[in-house]
C-alpha positions in Angstrom: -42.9 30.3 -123.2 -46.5 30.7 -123.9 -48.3 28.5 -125.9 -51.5 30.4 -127.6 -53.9 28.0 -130.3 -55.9 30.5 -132.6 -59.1 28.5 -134.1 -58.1 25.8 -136.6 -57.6 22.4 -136.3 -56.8 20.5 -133.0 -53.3 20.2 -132.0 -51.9 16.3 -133.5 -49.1 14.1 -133.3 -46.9 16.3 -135.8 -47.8 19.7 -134.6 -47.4 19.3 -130.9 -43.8 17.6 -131.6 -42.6 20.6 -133.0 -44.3 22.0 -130.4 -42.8 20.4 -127.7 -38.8 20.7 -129.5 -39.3 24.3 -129.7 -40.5 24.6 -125.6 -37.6 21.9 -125.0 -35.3 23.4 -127.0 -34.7 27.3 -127.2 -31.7 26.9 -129.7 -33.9 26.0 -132.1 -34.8 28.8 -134.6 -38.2 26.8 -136.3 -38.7 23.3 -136.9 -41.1 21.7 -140.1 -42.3 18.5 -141.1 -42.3 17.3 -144.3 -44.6 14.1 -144.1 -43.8 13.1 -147.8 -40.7 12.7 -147.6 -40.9 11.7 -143.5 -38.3 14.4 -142.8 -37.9 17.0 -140.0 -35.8 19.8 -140.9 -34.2 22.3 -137.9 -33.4 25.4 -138.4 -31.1 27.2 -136.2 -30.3 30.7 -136.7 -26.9 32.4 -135.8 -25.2 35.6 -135.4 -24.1 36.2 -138.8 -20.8 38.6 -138.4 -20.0 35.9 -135.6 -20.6 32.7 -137.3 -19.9 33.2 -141.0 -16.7 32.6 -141.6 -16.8 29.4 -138.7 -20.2 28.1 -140.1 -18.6 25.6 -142.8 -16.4 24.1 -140.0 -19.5 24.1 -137.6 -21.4 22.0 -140.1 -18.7 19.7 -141.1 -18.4 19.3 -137.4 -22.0 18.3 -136.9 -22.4 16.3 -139.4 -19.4 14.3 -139.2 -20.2 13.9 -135.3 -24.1 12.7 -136.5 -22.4 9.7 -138.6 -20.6 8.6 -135.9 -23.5 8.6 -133.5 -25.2 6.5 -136.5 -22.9 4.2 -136.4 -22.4 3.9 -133.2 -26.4 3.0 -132.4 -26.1 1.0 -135.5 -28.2 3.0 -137.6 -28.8 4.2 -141.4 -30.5 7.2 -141.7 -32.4 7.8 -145.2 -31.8 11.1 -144.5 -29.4 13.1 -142.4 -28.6 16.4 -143.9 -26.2 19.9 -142.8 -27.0 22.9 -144.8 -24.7 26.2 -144.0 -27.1 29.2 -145.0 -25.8 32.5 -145.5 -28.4 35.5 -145.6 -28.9 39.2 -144.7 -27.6 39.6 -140.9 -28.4 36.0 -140.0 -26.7 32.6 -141.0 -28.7 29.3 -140.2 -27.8 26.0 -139.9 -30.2 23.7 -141.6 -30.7 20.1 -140.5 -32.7 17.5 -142.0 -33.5 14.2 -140.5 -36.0 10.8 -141.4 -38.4 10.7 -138.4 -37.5 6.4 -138.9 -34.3 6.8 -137.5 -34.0 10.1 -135.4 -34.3 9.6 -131.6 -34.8 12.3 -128.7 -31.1 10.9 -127.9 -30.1 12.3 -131.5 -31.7 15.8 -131.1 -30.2 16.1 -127.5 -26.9 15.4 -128.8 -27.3 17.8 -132.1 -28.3 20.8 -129.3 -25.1 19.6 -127.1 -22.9 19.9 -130.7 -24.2 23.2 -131.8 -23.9 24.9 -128.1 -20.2 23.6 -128.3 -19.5 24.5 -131.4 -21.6 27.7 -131.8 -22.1 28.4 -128.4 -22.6 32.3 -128.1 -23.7 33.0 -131.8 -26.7 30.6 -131.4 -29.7 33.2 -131.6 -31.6 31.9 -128.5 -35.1 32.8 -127.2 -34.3 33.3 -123.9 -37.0 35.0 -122.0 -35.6 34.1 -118.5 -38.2 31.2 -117.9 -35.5 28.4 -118.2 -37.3 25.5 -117.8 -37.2 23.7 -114.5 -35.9 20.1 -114.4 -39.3 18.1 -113.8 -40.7 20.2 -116.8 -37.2 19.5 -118.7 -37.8 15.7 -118.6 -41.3 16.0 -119.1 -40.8 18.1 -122.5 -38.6 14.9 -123.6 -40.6 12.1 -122.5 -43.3 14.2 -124.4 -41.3 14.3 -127.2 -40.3 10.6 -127.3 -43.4 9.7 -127.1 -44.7 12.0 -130.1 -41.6 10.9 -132.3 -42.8 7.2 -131.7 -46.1 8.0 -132.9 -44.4 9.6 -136.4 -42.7 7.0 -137.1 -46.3 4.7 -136.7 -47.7 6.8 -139.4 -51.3 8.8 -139.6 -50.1 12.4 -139.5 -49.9 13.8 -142.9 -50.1 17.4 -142.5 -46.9 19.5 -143.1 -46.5 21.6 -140.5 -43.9 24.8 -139.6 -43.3 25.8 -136.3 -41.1 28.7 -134.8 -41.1 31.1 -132.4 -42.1 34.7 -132.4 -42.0 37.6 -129.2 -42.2 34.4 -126.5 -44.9 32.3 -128.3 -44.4 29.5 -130.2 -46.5 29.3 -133.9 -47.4 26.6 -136.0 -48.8 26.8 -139.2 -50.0 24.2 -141.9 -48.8 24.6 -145.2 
């Protein structure tokens, strides 16, 4: 995965989260951040003759598994969201989450959900540079560590990142 910066602002807190979730995390179609309403939304992007007529059940499925992970780490999300999408050749599962309550433990367990339950129809950028282990864990501490800073406030730009012929892009809206 290359990561290219065109002239523009530097990189902050919000833009090299999504950033780092998109290098960490191939299954993810494109990631935004909403700093209004404090959310992060997820977008991942299926094979739609595959997935359509499973991608109610895989939502239902991901969701339901989310609330009991909330109330399991005794949490109350203000926002925790599943949206099936349906569109020309593609479906995409849309997730929204509070940056308050959402953990790297949370988004490793939403990737573990959808590769179980999606598994193959998950579009994937895959350019054979899986990440190596040391690079893996550095991604998440990176990650964690960006997610804290969120929460703390001070980034108020919205931001949308995804990924396009092996590079990953982020824009301000």
């Amino acid at each position: 995965m290359s990561l290219r910066f065109k002239q523009g602002p530097e990189v902050n807190g919000s833009m090299g989260l999504l950033i780092s979730i998109l290098v960490r995390y191939p299954e993810v179609g494109t990631v935004n951040y909403d700093p209004a309403r404090r959310v992060l939304k997820f977008t991942f992007l299926l094979q739609r003759e595959s997935s359509k007529d499973k991608l109610p059940a895989i939502a239902q499925g991901v969701k339901t598994a989310l609330e009991v992970f909330h109330e399991l780490e005794g949490l109350s999300p203000s926002v925790t969201s599943v949206e099936p999408r349906l569109g020309d050749g593609l479906a995409s599962l849309e997730v929204y989450r509070d940056v308050e309550s959402l953990s790297l433990n949370e988004i490793a367990l939403l990737i573990d959900l959808l590769n179980q339950q999606a598994g193959q129809v998950i579009l994937s950028e895959d350019e054979g540079e899986a990440l190596q282990e040391e690079e893996r864990l550095w991604q998440e501490e990176l990650i964690s560590h960006m997610l804290d800073s969120l929460k703390s406030g001070g980034y108020d730009q919205q931001v949308y990142a995804f990924r396009e012929e092996g590079r990953v892009m982020v824009y301000n809206k």
